[in-house]
C-alpha positions in Angstrom: 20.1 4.3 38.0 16.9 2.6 36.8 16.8 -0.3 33.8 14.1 -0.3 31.5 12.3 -3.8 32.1 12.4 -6.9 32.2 9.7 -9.5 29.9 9.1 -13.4 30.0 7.4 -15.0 27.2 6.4 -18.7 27.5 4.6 -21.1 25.0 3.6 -24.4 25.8 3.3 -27.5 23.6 0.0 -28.8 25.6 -2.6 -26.1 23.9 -4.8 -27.0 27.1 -1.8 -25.9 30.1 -1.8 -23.1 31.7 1.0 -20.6 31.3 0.5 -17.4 33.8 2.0 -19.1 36.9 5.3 -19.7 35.1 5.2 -16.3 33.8 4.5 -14.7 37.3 7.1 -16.8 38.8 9.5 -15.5 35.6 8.5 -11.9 36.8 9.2 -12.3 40.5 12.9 -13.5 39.8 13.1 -10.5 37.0 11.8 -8.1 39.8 14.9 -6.2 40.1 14.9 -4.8 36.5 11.2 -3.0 37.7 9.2 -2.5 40.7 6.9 0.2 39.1 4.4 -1.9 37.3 3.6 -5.6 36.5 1.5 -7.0 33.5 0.6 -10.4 31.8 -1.4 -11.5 28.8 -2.4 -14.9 27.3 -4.4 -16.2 25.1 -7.1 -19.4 25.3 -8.2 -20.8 22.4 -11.6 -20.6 23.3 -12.1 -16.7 25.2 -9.1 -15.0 23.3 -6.8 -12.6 25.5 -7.0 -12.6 29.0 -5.0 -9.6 30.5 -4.0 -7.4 33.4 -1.6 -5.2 34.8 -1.2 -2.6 38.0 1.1 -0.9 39.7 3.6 -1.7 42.3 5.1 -5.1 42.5 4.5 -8.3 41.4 3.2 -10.0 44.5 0.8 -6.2 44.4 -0.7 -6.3 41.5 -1.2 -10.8 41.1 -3.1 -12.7 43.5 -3.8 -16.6 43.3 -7.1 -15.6 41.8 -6.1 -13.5 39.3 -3.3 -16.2 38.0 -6.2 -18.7 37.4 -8.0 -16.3 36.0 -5.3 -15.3 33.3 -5.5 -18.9 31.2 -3.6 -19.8 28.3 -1.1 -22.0 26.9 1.0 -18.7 25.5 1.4 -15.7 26.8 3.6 -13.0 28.0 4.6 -10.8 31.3 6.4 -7.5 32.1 7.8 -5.5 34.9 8.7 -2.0 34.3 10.9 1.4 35.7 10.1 4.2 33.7 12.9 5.7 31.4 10.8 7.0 28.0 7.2 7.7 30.0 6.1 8.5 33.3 5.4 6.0 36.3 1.3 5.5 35.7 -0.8 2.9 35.1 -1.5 3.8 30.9 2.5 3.4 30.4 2.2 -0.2 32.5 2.1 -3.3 30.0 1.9 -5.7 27.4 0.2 -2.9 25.4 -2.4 -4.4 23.3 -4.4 -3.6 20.2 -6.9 -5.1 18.1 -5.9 -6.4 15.2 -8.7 -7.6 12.3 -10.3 -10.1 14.0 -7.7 -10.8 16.9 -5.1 -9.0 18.7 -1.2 -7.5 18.9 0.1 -7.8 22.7 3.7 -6.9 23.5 5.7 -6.0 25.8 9.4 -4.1 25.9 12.7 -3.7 27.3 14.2 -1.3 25.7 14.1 2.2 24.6 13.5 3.7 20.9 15.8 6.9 20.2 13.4 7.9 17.3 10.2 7.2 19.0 9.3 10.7 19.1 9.1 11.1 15.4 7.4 7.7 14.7 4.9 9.0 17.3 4.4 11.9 15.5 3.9 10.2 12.1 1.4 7.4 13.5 -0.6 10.4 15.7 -1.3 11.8 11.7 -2.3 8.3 10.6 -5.1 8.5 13.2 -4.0 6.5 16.1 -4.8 7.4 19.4 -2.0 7.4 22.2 -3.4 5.8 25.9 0.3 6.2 26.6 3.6 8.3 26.7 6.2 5.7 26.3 8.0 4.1 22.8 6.7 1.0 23.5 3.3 1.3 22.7 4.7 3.1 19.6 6.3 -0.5 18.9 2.7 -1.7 19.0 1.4 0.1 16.5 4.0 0.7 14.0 3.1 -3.4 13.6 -0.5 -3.0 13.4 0.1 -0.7 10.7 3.1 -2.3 8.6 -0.6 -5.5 9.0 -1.8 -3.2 6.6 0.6 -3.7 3.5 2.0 -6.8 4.7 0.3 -10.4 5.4 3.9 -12.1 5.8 4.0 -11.9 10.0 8.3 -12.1 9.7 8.1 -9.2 7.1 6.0 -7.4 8.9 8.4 -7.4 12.1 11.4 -7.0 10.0 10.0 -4.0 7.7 9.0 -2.4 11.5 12.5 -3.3 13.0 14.3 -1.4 9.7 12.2 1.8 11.5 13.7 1.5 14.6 16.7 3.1 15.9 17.7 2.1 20.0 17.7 -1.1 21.9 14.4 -3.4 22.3 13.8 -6.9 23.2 10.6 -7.8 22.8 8.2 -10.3 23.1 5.1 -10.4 21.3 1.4 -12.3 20.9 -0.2 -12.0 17.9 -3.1 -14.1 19.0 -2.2 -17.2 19.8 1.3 -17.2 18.7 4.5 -15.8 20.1 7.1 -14.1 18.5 10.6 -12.8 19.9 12.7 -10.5 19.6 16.5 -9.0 19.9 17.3 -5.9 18.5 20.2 -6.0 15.6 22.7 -4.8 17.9 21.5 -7.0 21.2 22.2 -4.1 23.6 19.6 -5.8 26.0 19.8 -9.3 26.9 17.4 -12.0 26.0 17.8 -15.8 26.6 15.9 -18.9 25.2 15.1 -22.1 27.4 12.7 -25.1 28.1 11.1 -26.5 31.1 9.2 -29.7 30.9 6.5 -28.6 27.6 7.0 -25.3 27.7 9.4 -23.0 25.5 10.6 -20.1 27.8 12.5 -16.9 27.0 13.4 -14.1 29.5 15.7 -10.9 30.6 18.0 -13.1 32.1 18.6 -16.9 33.1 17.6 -16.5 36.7 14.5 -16.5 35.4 14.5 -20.0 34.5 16.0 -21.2 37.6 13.0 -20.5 39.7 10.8 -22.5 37.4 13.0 -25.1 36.7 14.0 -24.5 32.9 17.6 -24.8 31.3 19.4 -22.1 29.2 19.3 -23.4 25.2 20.9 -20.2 24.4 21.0 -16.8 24.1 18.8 -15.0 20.9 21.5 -14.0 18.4 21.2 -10.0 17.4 18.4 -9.7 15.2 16.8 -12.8 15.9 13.0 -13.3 15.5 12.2 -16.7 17.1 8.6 -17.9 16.7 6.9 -21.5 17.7 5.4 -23.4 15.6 4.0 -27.2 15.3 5.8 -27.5 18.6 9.3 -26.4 17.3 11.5 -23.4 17.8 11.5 -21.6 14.4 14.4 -18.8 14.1 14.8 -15.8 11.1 17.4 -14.0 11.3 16.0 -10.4 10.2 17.7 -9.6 6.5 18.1 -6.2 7.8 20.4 -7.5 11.2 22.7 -9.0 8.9 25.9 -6.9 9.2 25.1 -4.5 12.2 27.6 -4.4 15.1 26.9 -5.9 18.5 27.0 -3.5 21.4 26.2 -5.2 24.6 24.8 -2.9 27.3 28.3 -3.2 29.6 25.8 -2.2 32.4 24.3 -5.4 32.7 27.3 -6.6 34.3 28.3 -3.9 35.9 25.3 -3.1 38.1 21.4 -4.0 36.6 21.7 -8.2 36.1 21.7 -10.3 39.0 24.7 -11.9 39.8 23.9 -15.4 39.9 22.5 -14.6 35.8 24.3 -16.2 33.1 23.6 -13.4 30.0 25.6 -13.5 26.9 27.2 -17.1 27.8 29.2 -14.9 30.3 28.8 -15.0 34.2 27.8 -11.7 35.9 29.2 -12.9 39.1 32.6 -13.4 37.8 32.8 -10.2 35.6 32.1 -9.1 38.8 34.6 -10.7 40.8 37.1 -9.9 38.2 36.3 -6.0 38.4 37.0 -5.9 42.0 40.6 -8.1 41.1 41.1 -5.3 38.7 40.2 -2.5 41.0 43.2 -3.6 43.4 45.5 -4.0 40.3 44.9 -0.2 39.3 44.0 0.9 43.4 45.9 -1.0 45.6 45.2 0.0 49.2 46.7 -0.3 52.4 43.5 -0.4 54.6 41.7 -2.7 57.7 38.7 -3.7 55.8 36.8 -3.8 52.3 33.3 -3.4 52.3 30.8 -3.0 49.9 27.8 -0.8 48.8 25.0 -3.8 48.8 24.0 -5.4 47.3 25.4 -5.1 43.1 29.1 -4.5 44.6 29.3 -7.3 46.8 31.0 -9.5 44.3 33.6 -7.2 43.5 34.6 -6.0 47.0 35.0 -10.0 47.2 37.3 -9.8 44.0 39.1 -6.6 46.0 39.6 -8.7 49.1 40.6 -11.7 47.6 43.1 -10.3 45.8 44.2 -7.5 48.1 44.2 -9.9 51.5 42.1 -7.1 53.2 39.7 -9.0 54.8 35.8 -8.7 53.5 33.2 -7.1 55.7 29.9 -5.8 56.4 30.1 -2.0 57.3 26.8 -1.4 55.6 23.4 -3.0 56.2 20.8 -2.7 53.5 17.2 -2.4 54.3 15.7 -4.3 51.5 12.0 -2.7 52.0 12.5 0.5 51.4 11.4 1.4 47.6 12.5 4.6 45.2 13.1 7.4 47.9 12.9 11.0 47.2 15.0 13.3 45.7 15.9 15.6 49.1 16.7 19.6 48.4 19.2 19.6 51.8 22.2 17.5 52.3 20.6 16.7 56.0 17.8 15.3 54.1 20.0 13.5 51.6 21.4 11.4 54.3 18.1 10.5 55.9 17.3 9.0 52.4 20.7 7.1 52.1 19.7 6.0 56.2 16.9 4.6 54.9 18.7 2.3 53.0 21.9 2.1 54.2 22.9 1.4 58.1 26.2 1.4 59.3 27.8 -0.8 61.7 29.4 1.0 64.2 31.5 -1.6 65.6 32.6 -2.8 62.7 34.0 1.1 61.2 35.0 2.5 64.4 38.6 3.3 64.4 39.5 1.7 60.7 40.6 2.2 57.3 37.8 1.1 55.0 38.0 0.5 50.8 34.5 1.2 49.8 33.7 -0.2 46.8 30.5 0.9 44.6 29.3 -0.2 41.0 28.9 3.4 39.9 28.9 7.1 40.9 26.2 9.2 38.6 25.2 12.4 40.6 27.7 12.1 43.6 25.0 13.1 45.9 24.5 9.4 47.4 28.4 9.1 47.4 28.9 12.0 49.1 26.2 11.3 52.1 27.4 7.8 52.1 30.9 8.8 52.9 29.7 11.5 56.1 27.4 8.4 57.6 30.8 6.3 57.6 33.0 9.0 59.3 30.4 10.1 60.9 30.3 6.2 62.6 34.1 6.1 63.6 35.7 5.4 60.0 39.3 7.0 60.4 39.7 6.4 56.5 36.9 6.3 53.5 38.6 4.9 50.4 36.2 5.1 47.7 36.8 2.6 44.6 34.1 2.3 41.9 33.5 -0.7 39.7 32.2 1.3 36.3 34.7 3.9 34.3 33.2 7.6 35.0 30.0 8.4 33.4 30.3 11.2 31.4 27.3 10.8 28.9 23.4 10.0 29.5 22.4 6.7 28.2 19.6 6.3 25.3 19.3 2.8 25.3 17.1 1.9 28.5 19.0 3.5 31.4 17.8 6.4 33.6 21.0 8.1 33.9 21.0 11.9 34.6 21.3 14.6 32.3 25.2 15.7 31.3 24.8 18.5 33.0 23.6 16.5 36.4 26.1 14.1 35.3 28.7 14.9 38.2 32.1 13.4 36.4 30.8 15.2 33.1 31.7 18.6 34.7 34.6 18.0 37.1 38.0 16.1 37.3 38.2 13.2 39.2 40.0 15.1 42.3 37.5 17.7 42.4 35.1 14.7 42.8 37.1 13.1 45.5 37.4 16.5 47.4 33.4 16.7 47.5 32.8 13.9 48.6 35.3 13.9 51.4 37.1 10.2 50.5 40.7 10.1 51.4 40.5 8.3 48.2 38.5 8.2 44.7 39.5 5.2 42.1 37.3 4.4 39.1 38.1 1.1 37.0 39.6 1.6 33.4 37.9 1.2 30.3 40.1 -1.3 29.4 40.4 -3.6 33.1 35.9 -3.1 32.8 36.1 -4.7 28.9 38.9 -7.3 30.1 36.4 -8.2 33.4 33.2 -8.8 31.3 35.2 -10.8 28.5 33.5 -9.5 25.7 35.5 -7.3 22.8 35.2 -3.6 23.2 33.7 -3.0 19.7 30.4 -5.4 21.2 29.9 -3.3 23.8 28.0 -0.5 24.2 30.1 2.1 26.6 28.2 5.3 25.5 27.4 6.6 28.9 31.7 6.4 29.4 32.4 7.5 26.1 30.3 9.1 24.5 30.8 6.9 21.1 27.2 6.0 20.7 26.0 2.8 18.4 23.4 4.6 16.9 22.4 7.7 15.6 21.2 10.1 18.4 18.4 13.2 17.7 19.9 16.6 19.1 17.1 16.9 20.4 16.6 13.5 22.2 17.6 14.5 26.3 15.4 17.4 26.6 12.8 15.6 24.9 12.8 11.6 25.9 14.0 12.6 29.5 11.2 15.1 31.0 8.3 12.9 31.9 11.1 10.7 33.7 12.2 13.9 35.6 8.9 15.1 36.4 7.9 11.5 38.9 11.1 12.4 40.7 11.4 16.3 40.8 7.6 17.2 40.9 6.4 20.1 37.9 8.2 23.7 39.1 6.0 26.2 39.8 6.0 27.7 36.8 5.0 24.1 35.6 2.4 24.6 38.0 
């Protein structure tokens, strides 16, 4: 599974400091929501925007010379998987147009349901696409709402009313920033301050590399914009009354653990799905181990609770990027190699509760279960941290198709007999909401439910879902 993004935005008091070494430093700690792409724009008063972005990582595309090159005392960064778009350099951002005599930069994390038919009615306005992806559809929908509308927080709002799906954003409209959480606040977005500078991110680690400390996180449907040195909040009159529907994946598996999101710890919603995952699957076995690195606090929480003692059976290579998607189940496990090791002395001969976040395809699962028997585990107990998903996601997540979607089309023994575990456990619905501490009707658990937030187009998986499959699968030859 692949998140969206994640964005920074920072704006300094001190119109003469520099902002793009915060921002890159924001984007290194956010790295883990996207190693596809990397982009940051600012603005100085006296040469406008100064921008770039590239592919690969962040320490790729910046350089020391490029981060003194970006000046500005605003400005905003990205990091990027694909989801809605493919992996090139047109989809990479902020995406930025002209706008009168200035500029619209913005970047997204997020992804539009509708985007599809806003594209359409923009491409018969006259505007040109450079990319495939909803964001830059974001982009424009506000340059043209500029055309009717002078008032900046009407603008957004009147643009917001269009869309339908989950989007932080953060946004330069010159040299001012403006932020902000979708009505529901399916992805996370946090506000803080370091020293002069106003900072807003993904998530709270990335404050804790540069020093900042959490105000708070945006409300749903927030717009925060800064002004004479202040933090200036609207609530968008169209927000008022939606639901909230936190993404519940955030704590599950796509947040680091040491991130504070939604005044909640990951690393103890964690901890507590592993307690949770003994009370429902309680194991007699020699050792608990995780699937590193997202599992590790719950097979703590397991341990803890269980007395099985904690260990190390797998060894993540941390180097090794996207791999890809193998046509032989030989091949399958030299991917999972890659990334995954086993201790041999440590497996040989025991019992083992494997615990994961998630299990989407099976294929991963299943290779993951012959490498441990293959190194001397007598027993595989598998126990998974996130209810089955049944459902692709439409908010931001690359999940499979329902079809792909292995506990979509078969019972939960059926799964255990493919993949060869002695046992298969999945959380409950109701241990996962009790572990993150947030009431069921604020999450979003579409992808175990199927009970979406929002509207969804019939036609939305075959249509936002190709380009993504493409970068992995390769065109057929048909395609060809």
């Amino acid at each position: 599974m692949k998140d969206k993004c994640g964005i920074v935005g920072i704006h300094s008091k001190d119109g003469l400091m520099d902002v793009s070494h915060l921002i890159y430093y924001g984007l290194y700690a956010l790295q883990h929501r996207g190693q596809e792409s990397a982009g940051i724009a600012t603005h100085n008063i006296n040469y406008g925007l100064n921008f770039h972005c590239g592919m690969g990582l962040v320490t790729d595309v910046f350089d020391n010379n490029l981060i003194k090159s970006l000046t500005g005392n605003v400005g905003i960064g990205h990091v990027r998987y694909s989801t809605t778009g493919q992996s090139k350099i047109e989809n990479s951002q902020p995406f930025f147009t002209e706008l009168n005599d200035g500029f619209i930069a913005m970047a997204h994390n997020g992804d539009i349901v509708n985007s599809g038919s806003l594209r359409d009615e923009l491409t018969k306005k006259g505007y040109e696409f450079k990319s495939d992806t909803d964001s830059e559809v974001v982009c424009y929908l506000i340059k043209e709402e500029f055309k009717n509308e002078a008032d900046i927080l009407k603008v957004i709002d009147n643009v917001s009313q269009k869309l339908i799906g989950s989007y932080s954003l953060v946004i330069l409209i010159n040299d001012e920033l403006y932020v902000l959480r979708d009505p529901m606040a399916m992805k996370p977005l946090i506000l803080g301050q370091t020293g002069d500078h106003f900072v807003v991110a993904s998530e709270s680690v990335a404050f804790d590399v540069i020093d900042a400390e959490i105000i708070r996180d945006m409300e749903p449907g927030e717009l925060l914009y800064f002004k004479d040195n202040k933090i200036n909040s609207y609530i968008l009159p169209s927000a008022k009354g939606s639901r909230r529907a936190h993404c519940m994946f955030e704590y599950v598996y796509f947040a680091r653990p040491d991130s504070v999101i939604d005044e909640r710890s990951v690393y103890n919603a964690r901890l507590k799905i592993g307690e949770a995952l003994y009370k429902e699957n309680p194991i007699d076995a020699d050792l608990v181990l995780p699937v590193p690195d997202s599992s590790i606090p719950a097979a703590i929480g397991y341990a803890r609770a269980s007395g099985i003692p904690y260990g190390e059976g797998l060894i993540k290579n941390r180097y090794v990027g996207r791999t890809f998607i193998m046509p032989t189940q030989t091949e399958r496990e030299i991917a999972v190699r890659l990334k995954l090791n086993p201790l041999k002395h440590e497996l040989e001969g025991k019992s083992v509760v494997v615990i994961d976040d998630s299990i989407v395809r099976g294929t991963t699962s299943e290779s993951l279960v012959r490498i441990l028997k293959a190194a001397g585990a007598k027993e595989v107990h598998m126990l998974i941290g996130c209810p089955p998903v049944i459902a692709p996601c439409y908010y931001g997540v690359a999940l499979a198709t329902k079809d792909e979607l292995i506990a979509a089309n078969l019972e939960i023994e059926e799964i255990r007999k493919q993949l060869g575990a002695e046992t298969l456990g999945y959380i409950s619905i109701e241990s996962l909401i009790e572990a993150i501490g947030i009431d069921g009707e604020n999450l979003c658990l579409g992808c175990i439910t199927e009970d979406y937030p929002t509207e969804i187009p019939e036609d939305l998986e075959a249509e936002s879902y190709y380009d993504y499959y493409q970068t992995i699968k390769g065109p057929t030859d048909e395609e060809k």
